[in-house]
C-alpha positions as CSV (number, residue, x, y, z in Angstrom):
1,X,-71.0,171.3,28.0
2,X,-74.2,169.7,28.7
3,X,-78.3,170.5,28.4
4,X,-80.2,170.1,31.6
5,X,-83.9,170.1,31.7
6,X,-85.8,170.4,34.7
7,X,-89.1,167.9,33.5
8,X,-91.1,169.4,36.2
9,X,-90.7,173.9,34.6
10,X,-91.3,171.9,31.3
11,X,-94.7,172.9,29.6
12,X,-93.6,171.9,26.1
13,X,-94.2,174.9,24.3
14,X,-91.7,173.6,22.1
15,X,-89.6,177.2,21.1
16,X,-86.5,175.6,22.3
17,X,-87.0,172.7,19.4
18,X,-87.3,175.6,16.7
19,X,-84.4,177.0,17.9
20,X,-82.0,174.1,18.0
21,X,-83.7,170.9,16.2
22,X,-80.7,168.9,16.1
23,X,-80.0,168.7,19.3
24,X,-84.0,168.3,21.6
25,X,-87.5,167.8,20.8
26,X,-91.2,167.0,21.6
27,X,-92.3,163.6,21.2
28,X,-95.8,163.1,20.5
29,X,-97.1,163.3,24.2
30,X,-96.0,167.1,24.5
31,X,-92.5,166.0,26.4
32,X,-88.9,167.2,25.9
33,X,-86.7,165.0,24.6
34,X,-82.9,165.9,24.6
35,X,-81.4,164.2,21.8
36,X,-77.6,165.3,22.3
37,X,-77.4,166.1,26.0
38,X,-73.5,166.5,25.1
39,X,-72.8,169.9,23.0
40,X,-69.6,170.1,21.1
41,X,-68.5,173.6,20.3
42,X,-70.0,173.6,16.6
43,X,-73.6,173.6,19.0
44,X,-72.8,175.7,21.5
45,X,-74.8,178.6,19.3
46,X,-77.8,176.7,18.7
47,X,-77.8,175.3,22.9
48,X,-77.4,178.6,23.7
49,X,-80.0,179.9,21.9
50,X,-82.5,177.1,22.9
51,X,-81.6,178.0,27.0
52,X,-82.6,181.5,25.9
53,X,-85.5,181.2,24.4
54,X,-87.6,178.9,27.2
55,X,-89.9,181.0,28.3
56,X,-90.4,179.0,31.7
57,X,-86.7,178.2,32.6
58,X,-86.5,174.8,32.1
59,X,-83.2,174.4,30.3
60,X,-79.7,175.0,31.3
61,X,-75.9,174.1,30.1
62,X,-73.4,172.9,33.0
């Protein structure tokens, strides 16, 4: 399974780093930054989660 992020839905509200801080976050300009963009099943919770919580859409796992 893989994170996708669409750059351009982005706004970097950052809830999707709270949720899953292992595996994305927000570098000091505001932007996403997918640190894992490979999820193992031990992640799959936490990816999941982080998908969820976007409030604009911009993540998804293929």
């Amino acid at each position: 399974m893989r994170i996708v992020l669409d750059r351009a839905r982005c706004e970097g509200h950052g809830l999707c780093e709270e949720t899953a801080p292992g595996l994305l976050h927000l570098d000091n300009d505001g932007e996403l930054v997918i640190d894992r963009e490979e999820v193992g099943d031990a992640d799959a919770g936490p990816a999941n989660a982080a998908v969820r919580v976007c409030p604009v859409a911009a993540l998804r796992l293929a």
